[in-house]
C-alpha positions as CSV (number, residue, x, y, z in Angstrom):
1,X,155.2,202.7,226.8
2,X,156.4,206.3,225.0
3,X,157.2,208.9,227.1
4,X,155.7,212.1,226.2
5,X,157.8,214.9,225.3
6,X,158.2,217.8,227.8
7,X,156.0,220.6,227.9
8,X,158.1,224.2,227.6
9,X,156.7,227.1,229.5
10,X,157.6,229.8,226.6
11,X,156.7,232.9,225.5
12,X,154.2,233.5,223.0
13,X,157.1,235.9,221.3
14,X,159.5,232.9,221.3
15,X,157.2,230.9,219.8
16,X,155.7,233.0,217.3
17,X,159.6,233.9,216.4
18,X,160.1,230.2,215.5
19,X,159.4,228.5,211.5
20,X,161.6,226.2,211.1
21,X,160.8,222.8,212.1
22,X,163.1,219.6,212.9
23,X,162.1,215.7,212.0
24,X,163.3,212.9,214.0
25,X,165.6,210.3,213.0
26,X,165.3,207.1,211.4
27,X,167.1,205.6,214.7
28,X,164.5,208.1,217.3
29,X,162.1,206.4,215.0
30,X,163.5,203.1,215.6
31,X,163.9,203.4,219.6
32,X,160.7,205.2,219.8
33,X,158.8,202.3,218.6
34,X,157.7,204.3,215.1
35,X,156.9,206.8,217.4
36,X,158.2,210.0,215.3
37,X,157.8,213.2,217.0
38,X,158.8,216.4,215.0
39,X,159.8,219.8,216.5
40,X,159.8,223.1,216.5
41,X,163.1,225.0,216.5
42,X,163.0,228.3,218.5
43,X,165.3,231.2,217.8
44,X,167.1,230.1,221.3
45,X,167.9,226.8,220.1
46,X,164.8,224.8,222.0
47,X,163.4,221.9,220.1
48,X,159.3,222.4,221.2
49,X,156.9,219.7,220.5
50,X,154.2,220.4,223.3
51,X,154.0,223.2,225.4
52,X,152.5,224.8,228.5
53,X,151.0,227.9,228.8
54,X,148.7,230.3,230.7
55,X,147.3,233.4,229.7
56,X,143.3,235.0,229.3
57,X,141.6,234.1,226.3
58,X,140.1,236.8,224.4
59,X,138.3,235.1,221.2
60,X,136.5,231.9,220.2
61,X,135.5,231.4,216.6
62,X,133.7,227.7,215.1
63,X,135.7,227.8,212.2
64,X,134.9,224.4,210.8
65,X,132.7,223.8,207.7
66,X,131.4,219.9,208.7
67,X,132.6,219.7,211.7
68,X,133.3,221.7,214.7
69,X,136.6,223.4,214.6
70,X,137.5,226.1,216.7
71,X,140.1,228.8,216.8
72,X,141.0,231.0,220.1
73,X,143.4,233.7,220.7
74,X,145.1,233.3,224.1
75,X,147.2,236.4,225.2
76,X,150.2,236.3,227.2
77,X,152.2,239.4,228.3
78,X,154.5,239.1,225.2
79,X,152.0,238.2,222.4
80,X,149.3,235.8,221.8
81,X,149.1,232.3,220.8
82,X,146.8,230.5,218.2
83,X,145.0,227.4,219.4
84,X,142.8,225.2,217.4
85,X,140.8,222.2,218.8
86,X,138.2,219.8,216.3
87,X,137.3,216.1,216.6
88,X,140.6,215.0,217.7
89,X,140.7,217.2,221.0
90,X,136.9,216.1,221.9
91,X,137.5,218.0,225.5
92,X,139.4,221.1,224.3
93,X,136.4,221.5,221.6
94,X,133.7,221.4,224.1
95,X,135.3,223.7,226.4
96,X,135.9,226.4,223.8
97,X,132.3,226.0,222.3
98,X,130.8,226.5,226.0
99,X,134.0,229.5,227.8
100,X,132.8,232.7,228.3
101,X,135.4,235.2,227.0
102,X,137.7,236.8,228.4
103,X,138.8,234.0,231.2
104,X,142.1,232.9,232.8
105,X,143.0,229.8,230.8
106,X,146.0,227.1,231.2
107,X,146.7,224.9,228.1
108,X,149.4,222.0,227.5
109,X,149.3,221.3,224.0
110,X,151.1,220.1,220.8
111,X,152.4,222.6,218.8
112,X,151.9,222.6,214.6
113,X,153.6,224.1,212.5
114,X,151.9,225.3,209.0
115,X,153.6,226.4,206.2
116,X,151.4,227.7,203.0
117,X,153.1,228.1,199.7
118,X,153.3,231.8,200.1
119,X,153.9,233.7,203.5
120,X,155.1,233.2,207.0
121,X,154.2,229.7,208.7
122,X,151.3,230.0,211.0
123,X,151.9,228.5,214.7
124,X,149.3,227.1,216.5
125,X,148.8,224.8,219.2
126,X,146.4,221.6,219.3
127,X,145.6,221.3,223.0
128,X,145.2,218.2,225.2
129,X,144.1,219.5,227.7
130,X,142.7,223.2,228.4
131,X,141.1,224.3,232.1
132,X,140.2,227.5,233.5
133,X,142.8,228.8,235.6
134,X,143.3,232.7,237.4
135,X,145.7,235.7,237.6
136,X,147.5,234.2,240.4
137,X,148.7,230.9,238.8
138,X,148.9,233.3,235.3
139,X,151.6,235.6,237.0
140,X,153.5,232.6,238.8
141,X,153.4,230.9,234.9
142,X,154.7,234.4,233.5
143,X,157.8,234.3,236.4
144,X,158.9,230.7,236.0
145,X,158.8,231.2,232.3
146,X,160.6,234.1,232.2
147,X,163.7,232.3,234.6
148,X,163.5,229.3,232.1
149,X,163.8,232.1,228.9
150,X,166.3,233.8,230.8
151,X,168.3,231.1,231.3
152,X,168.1,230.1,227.5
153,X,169.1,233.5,226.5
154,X,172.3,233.4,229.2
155,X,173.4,229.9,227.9
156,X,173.2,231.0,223.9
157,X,175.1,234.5,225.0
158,X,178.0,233.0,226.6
159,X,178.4,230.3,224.0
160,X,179.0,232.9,221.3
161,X,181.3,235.1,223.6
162,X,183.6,231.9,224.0
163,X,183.4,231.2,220.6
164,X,183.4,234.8,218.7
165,X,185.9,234.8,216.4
166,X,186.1,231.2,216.2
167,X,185.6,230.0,211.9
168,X,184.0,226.9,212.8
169,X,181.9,228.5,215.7
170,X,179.4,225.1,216.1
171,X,182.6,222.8,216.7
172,X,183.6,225.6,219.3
173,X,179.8,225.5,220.9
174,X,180.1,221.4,220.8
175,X,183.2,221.1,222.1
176,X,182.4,223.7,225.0
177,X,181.2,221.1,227.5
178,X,177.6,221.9,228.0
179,X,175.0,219.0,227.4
180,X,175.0,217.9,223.7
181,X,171.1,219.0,223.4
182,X,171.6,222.3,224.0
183,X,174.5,222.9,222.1
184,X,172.9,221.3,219.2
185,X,170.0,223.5,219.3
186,X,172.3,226.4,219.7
187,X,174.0,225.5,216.4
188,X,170.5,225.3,214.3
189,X,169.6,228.4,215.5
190,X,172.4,229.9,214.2
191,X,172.3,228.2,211.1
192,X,168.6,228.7,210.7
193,X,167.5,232.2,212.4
194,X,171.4,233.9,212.5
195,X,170.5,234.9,216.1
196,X,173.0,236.9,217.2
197,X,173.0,239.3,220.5
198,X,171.0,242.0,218.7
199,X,167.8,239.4,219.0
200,X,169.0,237.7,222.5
201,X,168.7,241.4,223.9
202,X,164.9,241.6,222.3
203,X,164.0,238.7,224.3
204,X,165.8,240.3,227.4
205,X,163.7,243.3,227.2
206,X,160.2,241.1,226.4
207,X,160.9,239.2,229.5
208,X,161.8,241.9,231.7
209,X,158.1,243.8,230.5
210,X,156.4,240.5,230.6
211,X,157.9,240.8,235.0
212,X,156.7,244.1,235.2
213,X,153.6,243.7,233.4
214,X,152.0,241.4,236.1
215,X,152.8,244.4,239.2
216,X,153.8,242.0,242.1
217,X,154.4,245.4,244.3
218,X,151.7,247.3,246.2
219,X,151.3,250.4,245.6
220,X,153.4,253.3,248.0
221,X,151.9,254.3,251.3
222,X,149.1,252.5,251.0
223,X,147.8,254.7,248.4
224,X,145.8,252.8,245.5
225,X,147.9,252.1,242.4
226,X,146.1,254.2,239.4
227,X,145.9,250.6,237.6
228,X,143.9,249.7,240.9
229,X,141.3,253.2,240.2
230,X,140.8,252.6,236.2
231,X,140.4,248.8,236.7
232,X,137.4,249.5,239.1
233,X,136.2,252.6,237.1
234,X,136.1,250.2,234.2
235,X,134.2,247.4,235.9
236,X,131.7,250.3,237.4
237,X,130.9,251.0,234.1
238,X,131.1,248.2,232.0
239,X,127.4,246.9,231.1
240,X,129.2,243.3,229.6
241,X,129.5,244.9,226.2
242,X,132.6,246.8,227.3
243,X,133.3,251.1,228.0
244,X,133.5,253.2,225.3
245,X,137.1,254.8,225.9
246,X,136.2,258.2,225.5
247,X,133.4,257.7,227.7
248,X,136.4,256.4,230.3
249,X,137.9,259.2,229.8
250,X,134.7,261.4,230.5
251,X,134.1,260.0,233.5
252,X,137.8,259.9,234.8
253,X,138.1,263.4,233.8
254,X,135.2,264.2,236.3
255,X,136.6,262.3,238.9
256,X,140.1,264.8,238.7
257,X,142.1,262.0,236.7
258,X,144.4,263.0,233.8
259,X,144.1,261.5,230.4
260,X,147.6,260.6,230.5
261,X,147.6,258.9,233.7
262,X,144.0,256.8,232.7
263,X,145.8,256.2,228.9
264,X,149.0,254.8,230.6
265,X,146.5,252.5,233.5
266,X,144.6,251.4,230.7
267,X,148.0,250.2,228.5
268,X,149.3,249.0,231.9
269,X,146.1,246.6,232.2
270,X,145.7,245.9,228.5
271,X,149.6,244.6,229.1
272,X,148.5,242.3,232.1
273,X,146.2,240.7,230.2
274,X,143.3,242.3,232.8
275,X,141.0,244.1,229.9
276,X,141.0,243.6,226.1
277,X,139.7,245.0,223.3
278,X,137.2,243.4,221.7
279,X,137.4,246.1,218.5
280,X,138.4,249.0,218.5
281,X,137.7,251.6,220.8
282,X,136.5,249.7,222.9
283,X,137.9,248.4,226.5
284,X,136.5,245.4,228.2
285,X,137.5,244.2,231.7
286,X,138.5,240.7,232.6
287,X,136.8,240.1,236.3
């Protein structure tokens, strides 16, 4: 029996960062039983073939001509990700032809990689298996995959401070003593992306916004958070089709609010994934 590979809690910025893809070996190939997975390489040097993630979904389109074929948009604090599900993810299809968007989802997946003859590859995810989930097991997704990114970004930044300098830096990062599949990936990155400590400090601050952006502390003195005042101005006056955001404003502006303050709430919420926009102009809360 084939073990399945791991699924990475990552960031929708890591992922969407990554293009270049790695094959397996003739011997994987061999061991695996012809079973030949192929990778994704991320700018921190992880080799991704399925992940898991959790976020709110925002769109659902049928995009199939045939067939049912259908493309979502599921938003975590750094980004979104692209999932497509058809005949070959019978569950994942009927799910996204029936979900009422916007909703908590969590998704483990497959990730695919496609590369058109012009452009920048296009990275989606084929899910096998999608539920509806909520904002408590979003935020405790968004912390563990912020220690695990953390921890990826730590591990690349000290291998190239003990081997700056060094002419043949991947012998250096091989010969370092950490295990052989990470200092591999480190040395495709490298060669692939050239990330350097410019784009590990990036990720730093995505991660550090990506903590904040889920507000784990009350507010002070028992006082409710502005967030906590738009949020339920916004579901008072959302009729399902979304608020109007000058008509927000209106209202807010009634209720001695400043625009700043409601424009900074309504980022702040937009950020935790709590309300979208579903065009422009227009804010819609997640309940």
């Amino acid at each position: 029996m084939v073990e399945r590979e791991i699924a990475h809690r990552i960031f929708a910025k890591e992922l969407n960062d990554s293009s270049s893809t790695i094959h397996s070996t003739i011997d994987e190939a061999i061991n695996s039983d012809g079973h030949t997975p192929n990778y994704l390489l991320t700018p921190l040097g992880t080799m991704v073939n399925r992940v898991f993630i959790v976020g709110v979904i925002t769109e659902v389109d049928n995009v199939g001509n045939d067939a049912d074929t259908w493309k979502a948009r599921i938003v975590d604090p750094s980004g979104a990700f692209t999932i497509y599900a058809g005949q070959y993810q019978p569950q994942a299809a009927i799910f996204l032809s029936s979900v009422e968007t916007p909703a908590f989802v969590s998704v483990v997946g497959k990730v695919r990689v496609y590369k058109p003859d012009s452009g920048s590859p296009v990275i989606s995810v084929r899910p096998e298996e999608i539920h509806l989930a909520d904002d408590d097991m979003r935020n405790c997704w968004v912390i563990d995959t912020a220690e695990l990114t953390l921890d990826r970004v730590d591990a690349f930044s000290k291998m190239l401070s003990l081997c700056e300098g060094d002419p043949n830096s991947c012998n250096c990062i091989k010969n370092a003593g950490i295990p052989s599949n990470l200092s591999e990936g480190i040395c495709l990155a490298i060669e692939h992306y050239g990330t350097d400590v410019g784009y590990l400090n990036e990720l730093r601050s995505v991660v550090k916004k990506c903590i904040v952006s889920i507000d784990l502390v009350s507010s002070v003195d028992g006082e409710k958070d502005i967030d906590v005042v738009v949020m339920e101005l916004l579901e008072e006056l959302d009729d399902g089709k979304g608020v109007e955001y000058m008509s927000l404003l209106s209202v807010a502006k009634s209720r001695n609010m400043s625009e700043k303050a409601v424009d900074s709430a309504v980022r702040s919420l937009l950020s935790k994934g709590q309300c979208y926009e579903p065009k422009v102009g227009i804010i819609r809360p997640i309940s």
